[in-house]
Residue, then its C-alpha position, 0 to 999 in steps of 0.5 A: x804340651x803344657x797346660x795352658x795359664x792365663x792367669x800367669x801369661x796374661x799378666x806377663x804379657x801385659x808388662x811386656x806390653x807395658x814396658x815395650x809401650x814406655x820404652x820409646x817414651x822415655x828413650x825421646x826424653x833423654x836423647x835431648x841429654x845424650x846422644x843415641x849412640x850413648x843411649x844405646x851403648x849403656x843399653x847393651x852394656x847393662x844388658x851384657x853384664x846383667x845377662x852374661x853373669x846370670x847365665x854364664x853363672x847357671x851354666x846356659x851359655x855356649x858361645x862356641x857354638x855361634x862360631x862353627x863354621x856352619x853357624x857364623x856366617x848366620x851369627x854375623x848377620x843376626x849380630x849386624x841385624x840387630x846392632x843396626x836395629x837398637x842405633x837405627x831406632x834410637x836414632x831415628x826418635x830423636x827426630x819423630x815422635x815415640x807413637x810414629x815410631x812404634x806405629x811404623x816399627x810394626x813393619x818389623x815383623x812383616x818384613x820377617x814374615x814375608x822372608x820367611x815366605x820368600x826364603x824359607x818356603x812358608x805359606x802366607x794364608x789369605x787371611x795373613x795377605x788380608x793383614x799385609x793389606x790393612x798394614x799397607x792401607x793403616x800406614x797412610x792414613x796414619x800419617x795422613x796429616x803429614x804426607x803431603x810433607x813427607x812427599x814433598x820434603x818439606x819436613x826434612x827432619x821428619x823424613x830422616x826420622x822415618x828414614x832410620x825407622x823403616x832401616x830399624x825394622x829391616x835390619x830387625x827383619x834381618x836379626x829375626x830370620x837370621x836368629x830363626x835358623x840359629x835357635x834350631x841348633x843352640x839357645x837363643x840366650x847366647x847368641x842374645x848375650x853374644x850381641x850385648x857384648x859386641x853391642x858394648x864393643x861397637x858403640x863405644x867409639x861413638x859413645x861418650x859414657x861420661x856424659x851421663x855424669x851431668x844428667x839430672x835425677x831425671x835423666x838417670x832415672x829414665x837411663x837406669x830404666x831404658x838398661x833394665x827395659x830388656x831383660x824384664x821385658x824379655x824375660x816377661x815375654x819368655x815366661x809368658x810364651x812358657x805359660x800361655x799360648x803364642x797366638x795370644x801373647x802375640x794379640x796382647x803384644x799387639x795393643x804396644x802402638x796403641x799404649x805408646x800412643x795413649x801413654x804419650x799423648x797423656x804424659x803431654x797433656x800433664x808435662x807438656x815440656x817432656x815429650x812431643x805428641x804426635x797430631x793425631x784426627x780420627x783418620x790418624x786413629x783408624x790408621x793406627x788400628x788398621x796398622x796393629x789389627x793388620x800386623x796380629x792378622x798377619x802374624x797369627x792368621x794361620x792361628x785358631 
């Protein structure tokens, strides 16, 4: 086993953290440039090149091995999982806010979770069930001033935001359980560097690529940032796992709600005009630790 290194991981998962936090932030500051299919187009697209040379060019890609015929079927639903996950939630910020969404994105890996219960035979601790309690509790009292609006429709906008929000966490549920079975017979950067590349492919139909030739200074930086959001964040999140223990890289990974929500509500009182901030009281913040303290409960409570 190897030797445990905070002072490796800690900074590692931190930036992970930091870059997941901002990720929504600046996303919800190009959408009203470009639409979130472009977005998500020169998302997958970046990624595809920049991963597929690196390791096509250290030899640690093999892509035959997603197409046998025992692997494929579980290819294309962890392909089709996580496509709908990147167009779901880029869709789904153009409609609420970057602190909702990550708030409601922590479903995603409850939903896993909860499969793996059901379908892989794994056993929830009560701790864990504690957890999935404090989820289900922090969700209402988060949205607290905004129930009465989401029960009667009278914010149909809102309700479609969080509509495509609650499919981006299932179809994340969906890529996460499918890619748990995959990674025990091949590594998981191809079938990563398989999804950019049919994410390149199925978006550009509704993708408009030129369009970014009239976005400002601005717009190209927050567009260059979100392509190389995923590979440094990802590659973060490996070294660190690599270097420190999981259930502690999962505890600082839990704090991403909370950072968007104090990244935003900052980034608005100093640039008003960039980005809309989520009303929050204090009932909303109890919610909000409740949603983050649930899902760490949930994910590491068979832990030490």
């Amino acid at each position: 086993m190897p030797q445990s290194n905070w002072k490796v991981g800690l900074p590692l998962a931190l930036t992970t953290a930091f870059m997941w936090a901002l990720l929504p932030i600046a996303m919800k500051g190009l959408l009203g440039d470009i639409s979130a299919a472009t977005v998500t187009w020169y998302r997958f697209s970046g990624a595809a090149l920049l991963a597929g040379a690196y390791y096509g060019w250290t030899h640690q890609l093999h892509l035959g091995q997603l197409f046998t015929r025992k692997l494929l079927p579980l290819t294309t639903f962890a392909v089709l999982g996580l496509l709908g996950n990147y167009i779901a939630y880029a869709s789904g910020l153009s409609y609420i806010t970057a602190g909702a969404v990550q708030v409601l994105i922590q479903l995603a890996p409850l939903l896993l979770l909860l499969a793996s219960v059901i379908w892989l035979g794994e056993n929830f601790s009560p701790r864990q069930w504690l957890g999935v309690l404090m989820v289900a509790t922090g969700l209402p009292l988060f949205f607290n001033q905004r129930l009465q609006e989401l029960v009667t429709g009278a914010d149909p906008e809102y309700l479609i935001g969080v509509g495509f929000i609650l499919i981006a966490a299932t179809t994340w549920a969906t890529y996460g359980f499918f890619q748990k079975k995959i990674v025990t017979s091949t590594r998981p950067q191809s079938l990563l560097v398989l999804i950019y590349l049919a994410g390149t492919l199925c978006f550009l139909p509704m993708a408009d690529p030129t369009r970014v030739i009239e976005l400002s200074p601005l717009g190209w930086t927050l567009l260059l940032f979100l392509t190389a959001n995923t590979l440094i964040a990802y590659g973060a999140f490996a070294k660190a796992m690599a270097a420190w223990e999981a259930s502690r890289v999962s505890a600082t990974l839990s704090l991403v709600p909370l950072m968007t929500l104090a990244l935003s509500a900052l980034i608005g009182r100093i640039w008003p005009d960039y980005i809309e901030v989520e009303p929050l009281n204090w009932i909303s913040w109890i919610g909000a630790f409740a949603v983050v303290s649930g899902s760490l409960l949930a994910a590491v409570g068979r832990r030490r």
